[in-house]
C-alpha positions as CSV (number, residue, x, y, z in Angstrom):
1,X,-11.0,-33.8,11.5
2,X,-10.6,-30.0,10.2
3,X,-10.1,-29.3,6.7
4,X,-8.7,-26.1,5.7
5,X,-10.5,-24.5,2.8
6,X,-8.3,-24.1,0.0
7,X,-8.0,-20.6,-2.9
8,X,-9.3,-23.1,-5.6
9,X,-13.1,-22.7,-5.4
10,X,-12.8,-19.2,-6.7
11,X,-14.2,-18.6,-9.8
12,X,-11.6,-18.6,-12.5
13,X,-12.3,-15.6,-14.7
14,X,-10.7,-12.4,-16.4
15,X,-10.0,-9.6,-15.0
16,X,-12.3,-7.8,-17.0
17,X,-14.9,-9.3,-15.3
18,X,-13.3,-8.9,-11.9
19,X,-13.6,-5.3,-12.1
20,X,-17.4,-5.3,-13.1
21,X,-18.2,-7.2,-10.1
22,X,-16.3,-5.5,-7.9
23,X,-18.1,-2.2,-9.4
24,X,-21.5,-3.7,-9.0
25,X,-20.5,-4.7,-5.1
26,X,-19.3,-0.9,-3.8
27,X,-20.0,1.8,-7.2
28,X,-16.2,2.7,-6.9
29,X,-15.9,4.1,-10.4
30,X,-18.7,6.8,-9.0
31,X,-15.9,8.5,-7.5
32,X,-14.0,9.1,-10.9
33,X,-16.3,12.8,-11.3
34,X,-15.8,14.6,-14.7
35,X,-12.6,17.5,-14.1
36,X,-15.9,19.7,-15.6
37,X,-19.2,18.5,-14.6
38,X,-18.7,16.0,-12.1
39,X,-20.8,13.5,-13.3
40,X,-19.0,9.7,-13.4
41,X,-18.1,7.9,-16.3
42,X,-21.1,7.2,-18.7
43,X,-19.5,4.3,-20.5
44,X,-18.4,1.9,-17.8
45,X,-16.6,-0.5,-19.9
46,X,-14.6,2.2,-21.4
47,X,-13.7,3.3,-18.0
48,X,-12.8,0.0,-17.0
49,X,-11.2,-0.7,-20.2
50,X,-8.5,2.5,-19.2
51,X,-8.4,1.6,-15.8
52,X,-7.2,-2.1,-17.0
53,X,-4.3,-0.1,-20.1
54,X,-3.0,1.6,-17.1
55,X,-2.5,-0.9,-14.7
56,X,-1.3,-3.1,-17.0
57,X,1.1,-1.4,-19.0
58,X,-0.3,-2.0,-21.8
59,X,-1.2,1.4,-23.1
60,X,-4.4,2.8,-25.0
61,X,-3.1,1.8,-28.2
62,X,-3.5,-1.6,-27.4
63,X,-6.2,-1.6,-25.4
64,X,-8.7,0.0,-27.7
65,X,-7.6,-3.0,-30.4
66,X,-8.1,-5.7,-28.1
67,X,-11.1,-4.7,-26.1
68,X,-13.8,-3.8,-28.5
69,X,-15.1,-1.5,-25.8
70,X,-14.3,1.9,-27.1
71,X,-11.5,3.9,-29.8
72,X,-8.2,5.1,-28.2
73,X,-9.8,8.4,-28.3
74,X,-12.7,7.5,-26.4
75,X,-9.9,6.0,-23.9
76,X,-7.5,9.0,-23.7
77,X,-10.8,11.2,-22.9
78,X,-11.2,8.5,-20.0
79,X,-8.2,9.1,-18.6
80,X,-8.1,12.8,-19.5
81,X,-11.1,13.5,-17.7
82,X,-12.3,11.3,-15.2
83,X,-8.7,10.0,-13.5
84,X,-6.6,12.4,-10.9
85,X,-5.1,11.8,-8.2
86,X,-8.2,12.8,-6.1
87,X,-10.6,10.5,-8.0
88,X,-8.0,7.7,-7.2
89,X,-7.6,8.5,-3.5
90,X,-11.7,8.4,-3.4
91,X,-12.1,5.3,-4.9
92,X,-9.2,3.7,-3.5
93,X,-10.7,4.6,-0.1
94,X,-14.4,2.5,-1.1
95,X,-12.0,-0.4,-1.8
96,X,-10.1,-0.5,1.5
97,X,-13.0,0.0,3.4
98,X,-15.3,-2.6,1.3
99,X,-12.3,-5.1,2.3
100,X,-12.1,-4.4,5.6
101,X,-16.0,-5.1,6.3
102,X,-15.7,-8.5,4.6
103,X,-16.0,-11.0,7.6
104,X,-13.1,-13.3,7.0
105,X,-10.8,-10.1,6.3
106,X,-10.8,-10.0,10.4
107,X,-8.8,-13.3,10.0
108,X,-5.8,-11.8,8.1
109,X,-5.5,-8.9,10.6
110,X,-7.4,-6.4,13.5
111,X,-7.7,-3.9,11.2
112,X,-5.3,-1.1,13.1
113,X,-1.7,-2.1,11.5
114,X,-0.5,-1.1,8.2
115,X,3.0,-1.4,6.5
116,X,4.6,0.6,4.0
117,X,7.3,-0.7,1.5
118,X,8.9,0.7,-1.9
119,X,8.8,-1.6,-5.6
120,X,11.1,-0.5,-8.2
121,X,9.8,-0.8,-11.6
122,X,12.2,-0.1,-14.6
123,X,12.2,2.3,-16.9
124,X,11.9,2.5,-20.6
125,X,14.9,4.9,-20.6
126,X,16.9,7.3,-18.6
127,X,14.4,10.5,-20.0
128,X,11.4,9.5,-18.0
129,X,10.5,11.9,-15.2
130,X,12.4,10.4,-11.8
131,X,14.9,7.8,-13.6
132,X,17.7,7.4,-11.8
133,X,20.2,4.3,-11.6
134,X,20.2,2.4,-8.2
135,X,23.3,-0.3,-8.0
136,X,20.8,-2.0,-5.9
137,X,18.7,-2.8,-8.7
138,X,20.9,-3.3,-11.7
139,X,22.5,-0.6,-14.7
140,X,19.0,0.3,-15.9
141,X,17.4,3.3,-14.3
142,X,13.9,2.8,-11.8
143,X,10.9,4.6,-9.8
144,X,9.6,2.9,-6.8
145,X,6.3,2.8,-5.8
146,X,6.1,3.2,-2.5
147,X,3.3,1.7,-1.3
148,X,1.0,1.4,2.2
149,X,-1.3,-1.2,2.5
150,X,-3.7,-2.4,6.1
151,X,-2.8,-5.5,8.0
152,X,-6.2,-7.0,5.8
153,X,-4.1,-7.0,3.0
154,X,-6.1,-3.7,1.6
155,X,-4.2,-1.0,-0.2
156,X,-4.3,2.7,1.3
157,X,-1.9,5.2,-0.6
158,X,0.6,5.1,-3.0
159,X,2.6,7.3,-4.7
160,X,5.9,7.5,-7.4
161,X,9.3,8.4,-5.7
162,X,12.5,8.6,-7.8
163,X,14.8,5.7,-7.7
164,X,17.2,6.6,-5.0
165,X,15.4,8.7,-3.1
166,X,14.9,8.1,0.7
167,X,12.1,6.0,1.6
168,X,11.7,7.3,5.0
169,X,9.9,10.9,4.2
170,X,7.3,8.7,2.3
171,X,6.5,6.5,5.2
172,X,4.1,8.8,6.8
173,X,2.2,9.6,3.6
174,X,0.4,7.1,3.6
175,X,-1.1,6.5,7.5
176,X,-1.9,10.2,7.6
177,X,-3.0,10.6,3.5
178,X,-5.8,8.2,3.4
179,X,-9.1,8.6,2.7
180,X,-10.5,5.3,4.0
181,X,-12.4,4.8,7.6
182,X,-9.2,2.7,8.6
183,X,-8.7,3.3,12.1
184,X,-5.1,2.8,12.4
185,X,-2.2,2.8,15.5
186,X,0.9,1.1,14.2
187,X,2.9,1.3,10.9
188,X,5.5,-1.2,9.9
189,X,8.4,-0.7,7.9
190,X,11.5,-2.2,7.1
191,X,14.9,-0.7,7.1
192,X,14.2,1.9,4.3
193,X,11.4,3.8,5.8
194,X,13.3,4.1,9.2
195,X,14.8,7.9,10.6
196,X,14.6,9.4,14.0
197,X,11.9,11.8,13.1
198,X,9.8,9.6,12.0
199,X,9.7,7.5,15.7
200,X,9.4,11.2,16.7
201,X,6.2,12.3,14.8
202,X,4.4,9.3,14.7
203,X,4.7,8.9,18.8
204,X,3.9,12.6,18.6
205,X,0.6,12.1,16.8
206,X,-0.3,9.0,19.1
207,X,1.0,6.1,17.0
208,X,3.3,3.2,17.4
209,X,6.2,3.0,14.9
210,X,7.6,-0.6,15.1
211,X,10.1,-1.3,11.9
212,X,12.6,-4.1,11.3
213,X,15.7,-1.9,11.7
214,X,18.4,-3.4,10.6
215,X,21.7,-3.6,12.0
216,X,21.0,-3.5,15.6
217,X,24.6,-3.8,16.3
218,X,25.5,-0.7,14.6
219,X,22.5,1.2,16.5
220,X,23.3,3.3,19.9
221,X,21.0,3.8,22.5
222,X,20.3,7.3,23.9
223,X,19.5,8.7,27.6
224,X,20.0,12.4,29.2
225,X,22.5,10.7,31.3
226,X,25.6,9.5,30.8
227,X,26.7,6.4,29.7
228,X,29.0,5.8,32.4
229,X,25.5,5.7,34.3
230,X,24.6,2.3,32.8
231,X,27.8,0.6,33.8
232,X,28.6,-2.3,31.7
233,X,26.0,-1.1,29.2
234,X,27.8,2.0,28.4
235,X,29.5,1.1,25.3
236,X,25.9,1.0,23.9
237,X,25.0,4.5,24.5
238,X,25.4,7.3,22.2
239,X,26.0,11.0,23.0
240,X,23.6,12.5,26.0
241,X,20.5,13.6,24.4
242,X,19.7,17.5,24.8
243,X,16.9,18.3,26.7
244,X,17.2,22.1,26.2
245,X,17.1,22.0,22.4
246,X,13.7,20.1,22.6
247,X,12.3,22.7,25.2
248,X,13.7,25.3,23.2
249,X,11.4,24.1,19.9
250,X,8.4,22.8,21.4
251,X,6.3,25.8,20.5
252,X,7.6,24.8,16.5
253,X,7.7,20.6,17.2
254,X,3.3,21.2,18.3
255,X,2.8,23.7,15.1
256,X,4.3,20.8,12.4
257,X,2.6,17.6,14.2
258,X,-0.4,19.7,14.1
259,X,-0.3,20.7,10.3
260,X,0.6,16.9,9.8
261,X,-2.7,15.5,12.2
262,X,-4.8,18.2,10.1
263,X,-3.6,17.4,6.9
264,X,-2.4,21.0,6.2
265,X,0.5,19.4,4.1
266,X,1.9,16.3,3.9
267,X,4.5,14.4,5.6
268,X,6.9,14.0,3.1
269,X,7.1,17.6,2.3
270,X,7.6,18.7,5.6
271,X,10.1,16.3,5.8
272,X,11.8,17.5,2.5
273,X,12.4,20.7,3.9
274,X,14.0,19.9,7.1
275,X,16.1,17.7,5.6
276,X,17.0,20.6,2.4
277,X,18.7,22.8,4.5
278,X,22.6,22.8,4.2
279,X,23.3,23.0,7.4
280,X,21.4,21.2,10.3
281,X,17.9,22.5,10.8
282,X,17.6,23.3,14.6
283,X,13.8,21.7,14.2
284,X,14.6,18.8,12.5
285,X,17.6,18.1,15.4
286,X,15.0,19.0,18.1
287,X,12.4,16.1,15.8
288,X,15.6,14.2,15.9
289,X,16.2,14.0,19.4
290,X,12.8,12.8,20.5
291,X,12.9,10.7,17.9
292,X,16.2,8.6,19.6
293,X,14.3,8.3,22.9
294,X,11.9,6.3,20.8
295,X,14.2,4.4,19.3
296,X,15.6,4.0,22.3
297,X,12.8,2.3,23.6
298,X,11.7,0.4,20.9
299,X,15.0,-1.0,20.4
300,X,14.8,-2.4,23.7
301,X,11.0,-4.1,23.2
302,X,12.2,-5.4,20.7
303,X,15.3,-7.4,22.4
304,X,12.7,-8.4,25.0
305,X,9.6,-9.1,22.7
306,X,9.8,-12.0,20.8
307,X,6.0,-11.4,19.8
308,X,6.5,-7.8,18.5
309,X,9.4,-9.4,16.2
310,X,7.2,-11.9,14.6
311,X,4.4,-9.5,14.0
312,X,6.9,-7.2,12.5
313,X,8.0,-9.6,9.9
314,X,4.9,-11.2,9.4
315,X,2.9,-7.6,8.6
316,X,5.9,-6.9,6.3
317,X,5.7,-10.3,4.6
318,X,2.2,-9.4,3.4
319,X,3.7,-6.2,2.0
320,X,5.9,-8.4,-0.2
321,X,3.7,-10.8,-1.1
322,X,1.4,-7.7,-2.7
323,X,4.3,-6.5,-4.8
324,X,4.1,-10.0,-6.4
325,X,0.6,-9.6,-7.3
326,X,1.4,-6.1,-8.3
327,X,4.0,-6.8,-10.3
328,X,1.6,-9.6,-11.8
329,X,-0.6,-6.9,-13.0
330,X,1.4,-4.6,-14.7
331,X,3.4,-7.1,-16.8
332,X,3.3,-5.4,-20.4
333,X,6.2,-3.9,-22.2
334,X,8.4,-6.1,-20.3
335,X,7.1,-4.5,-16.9
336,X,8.4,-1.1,-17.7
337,X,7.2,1.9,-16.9
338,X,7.5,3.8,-20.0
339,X,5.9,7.2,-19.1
340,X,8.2,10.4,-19.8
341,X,6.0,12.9,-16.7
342,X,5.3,12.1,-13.2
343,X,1.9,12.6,-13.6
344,X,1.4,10.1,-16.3
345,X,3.9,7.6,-13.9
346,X,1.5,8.7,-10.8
347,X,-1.8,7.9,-12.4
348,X,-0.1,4.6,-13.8
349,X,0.3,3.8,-9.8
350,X,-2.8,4.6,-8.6
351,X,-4.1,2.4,-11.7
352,X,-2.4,-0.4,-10.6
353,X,-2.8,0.1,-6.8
354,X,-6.7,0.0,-7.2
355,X,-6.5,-2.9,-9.8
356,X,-4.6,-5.4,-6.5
357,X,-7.6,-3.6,-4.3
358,X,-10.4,-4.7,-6.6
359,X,-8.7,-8.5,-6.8
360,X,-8.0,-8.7,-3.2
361,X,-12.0,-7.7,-2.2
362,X,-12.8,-10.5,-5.1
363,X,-10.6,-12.9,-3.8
364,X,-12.3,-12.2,-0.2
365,X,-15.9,-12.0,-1.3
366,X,-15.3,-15.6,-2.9
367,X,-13.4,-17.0,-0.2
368,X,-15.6,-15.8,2.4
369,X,-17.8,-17.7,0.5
370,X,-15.8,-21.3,0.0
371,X,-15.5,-20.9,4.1
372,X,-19.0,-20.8,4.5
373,X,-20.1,-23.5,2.3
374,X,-17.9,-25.8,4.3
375,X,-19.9,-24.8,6.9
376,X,-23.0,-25.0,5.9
377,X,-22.3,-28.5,5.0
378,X,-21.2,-29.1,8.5
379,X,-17.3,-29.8,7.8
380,X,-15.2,-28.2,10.8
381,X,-12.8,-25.2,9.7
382,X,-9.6,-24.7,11.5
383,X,-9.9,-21.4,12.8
384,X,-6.0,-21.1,13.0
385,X,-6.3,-22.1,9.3
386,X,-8.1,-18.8,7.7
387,X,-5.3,-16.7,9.0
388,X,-2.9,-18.0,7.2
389,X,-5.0,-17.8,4.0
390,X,-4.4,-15.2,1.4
391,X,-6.5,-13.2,-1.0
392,X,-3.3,-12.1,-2.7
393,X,-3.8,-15.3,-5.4
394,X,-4.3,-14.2,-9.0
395,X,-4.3,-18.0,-11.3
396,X,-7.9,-18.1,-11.3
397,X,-7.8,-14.7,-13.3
398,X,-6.6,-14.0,-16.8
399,X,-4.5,-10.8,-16.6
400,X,-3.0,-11.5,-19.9
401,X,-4.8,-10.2,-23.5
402,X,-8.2,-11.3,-23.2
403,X,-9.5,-7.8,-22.4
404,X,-13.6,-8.6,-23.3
405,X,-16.5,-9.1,-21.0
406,X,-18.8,-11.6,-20.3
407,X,-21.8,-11.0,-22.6
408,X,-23.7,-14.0,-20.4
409,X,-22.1,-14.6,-17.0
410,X,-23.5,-16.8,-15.1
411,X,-24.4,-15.6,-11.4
412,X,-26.9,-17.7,-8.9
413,X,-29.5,-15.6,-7.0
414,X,-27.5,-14.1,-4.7
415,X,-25.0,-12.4,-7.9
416,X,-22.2,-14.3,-7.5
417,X,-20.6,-16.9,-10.3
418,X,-20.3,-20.7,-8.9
419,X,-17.5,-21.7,-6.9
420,X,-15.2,-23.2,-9.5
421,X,-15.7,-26.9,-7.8
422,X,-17.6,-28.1,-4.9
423,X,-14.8,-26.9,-2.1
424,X,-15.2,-29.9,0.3
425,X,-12.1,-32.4,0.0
């Protein structure tokens, strides 16, 4: 009889302590250098101690009372000096790739998949920088963090859009923007992050865009040819598509993918300007029109491929499930974002995007762990079982006001604090 090893054996713990093991496993905050003299922090608690106020919510205030670490001051210099949006990306990058060498991450996922999806988070008031009411989410105006994370669960980019903007020039950000050694072929969205450029650029640059795009029955399929050349299927098809416009641009279409592959600019602000011109951009219809042969064919794998809809869902599934940790996490004033400037909201995000990385590579480390002591005491694991385990889980760590450390935790030889209780049934 198999047994399938259960989340309980992780240590329960805070997530003060999280953090310094996860910085003792990989050195992350070494990539936080000085704005000045590039050295890291010198006081890690400190750092860790900011790190934890902004992803949190709970503000330096607070946190200086509470932690006994360091004085707001010492804090604000923290953040002042040591966090930017490079520092993050670095970091961030360590993270993702210390998750995707941990051996039973290769359970959740190859490795080459990611999937990008927006949270809203409410703000404190309509002043702060991007506030903007979306019926979808109530009266009270949001941001959304739109975030991309790997088919291993690990985070890879975020960043702070207002709250009704489009999702869709985002999507790209974050497979193209990321400083990790993720080598990745497929994104996954769902309906928000879906427009006919993007199928177009991301089959330009050699990927495979697969969304959940809802609506198929509203959706038309495209062809040079006329519908009437499908018979009964031609109340399916759209408008011919124009060959001669995507000629025409080519030249233009190979200078933007390639500024995109080299990182040049990003995505999202190529895409901005296409879509700022009043009337239609002749680039962005040329973008346009490859982008509905893609469409085109994707819409049609995925009538005949019942396996590409499941992974679909199931990639985006894991993108949900890490806004519920997320939103765990930063769960002070009420969960709202209280910030006035974008930078201050964006710093916030990356705060609480590498926070989820950091507990997911704990939650892996010690799992890996639980997995291996069942079979080191010979009990037969399920293989089928470890993929559908999680390292999402957050109840064995206190997120909530005990912001101390340790001052005698106890490891074993190898570094690591005891499973919580002996993980065989």
């Amino acid at each position: 009889m198999s047994f399938r090893p259960q989340p309980e054996p992780t240590p329960a713990t805070r997530i003060t302590d999280v953090l310094s093991q996860v910085e003792r496993w990989t050195g992350f905050t070494q990539h936080f250098g000085h704005l000045s003299s590039g050295l890291p922090p010198g006081d890690e608690r400190a750092f860790l101690a900011t790190l934890i106020a902004e992803a949190t919510n709970l503000g330096m205030s607070r946190m200086a009372e509470v932690c006994g670490a360091a004085s707001r001051r010492a804090l604000l210099r923290m953040q002042t000096w040591h966090m930017r949006e490079e520092t993050f990306r670095a970091a961030l990058a360590c993270l993702t790739d210390a998750i995707h060498a941990e051996p039973i991450s290769a359970w959740f996922g190859a490795g080459h998949r990611a999937s990008a999806d927006g949270q809203a988070f409410y703000l404190g008031g309509a002043g702060e920088a991007g506030g903007a009411v979306n019926a979808h989410y109530g009266r009270d105006p949001v941001v959304k963090i739109y975030t991309t994370i790997t088919d291993r669960y690990a985070p890879l980019h975020q960043t702070v859009i207002a709250g009704t903007a489009g999702e869709a020039i985002h999507a790209l950000d974050g497979i193209l923007g990321h400083d990790s050694n993720a080598n990745l072929t497929a994104l996954h969205t769902d309906g928000g992050g879906v427009s006919d450029i993007v199928f177009a650029v991301m089959h330009l640059l050699g990927l495979d865009f697969e969304p959940r795009i809802p609506r198929l029955s509203d959706r038309r399929l495209y062809a040079f040819e006329p519908a009437g050349s499908y018979g009964k299927l031609a109340p399916l098809f759209g408008r011919k598509l124009n060959r001669d416009i995507i000629a025409g641009h080519w030249p233009e279409i190979a200078q933007v993918i390639g500024a995109m592959r080299d990182r040049t600019v990003t995505p999202s602000l190529i895409l901005k300007k296409l879509s700022a011109y009043r009337q239609q951009n002749s680039l962005a219809a040329a973008l346009r029109e490859i982008g509905r042969i893609e469409r085109t064919l994707f819409t049609l794998r995925w009538f005949e491929e019942p396996e590409l809809r499941r992974i679909v869902t199931a990639e985006l599934n894991k993108g949900e499930a890490r806004n519920s940790l997320a939103r765990a996490i930063a769960f002070h004033r009420l969960g709202r974002f209280r910030d006035r400037g974008l930078e201050n909201q964006q710093i916030r995000a990356a705060a609480l995007n590498l926070t989820s990385a950091a507990i997911i590579l704990f939650n892996c480390r010690y799992l890996g762990r639980a997995v291996d002591e069942f079979r080191r005491r010979g009990t037969p694991v399920d293989p089928t079982m470890l993929a559908r385990l999680s390292p999402l889980g957050w109840d064995h760590i206190n997120l909530t006001g005990d912001y101390v450390w340790a001052e005698n935790l106890k490891l074993d030889a190898d570094g690591f604090m005891p499973l919580l209780a002996n993980p065989l049934p």
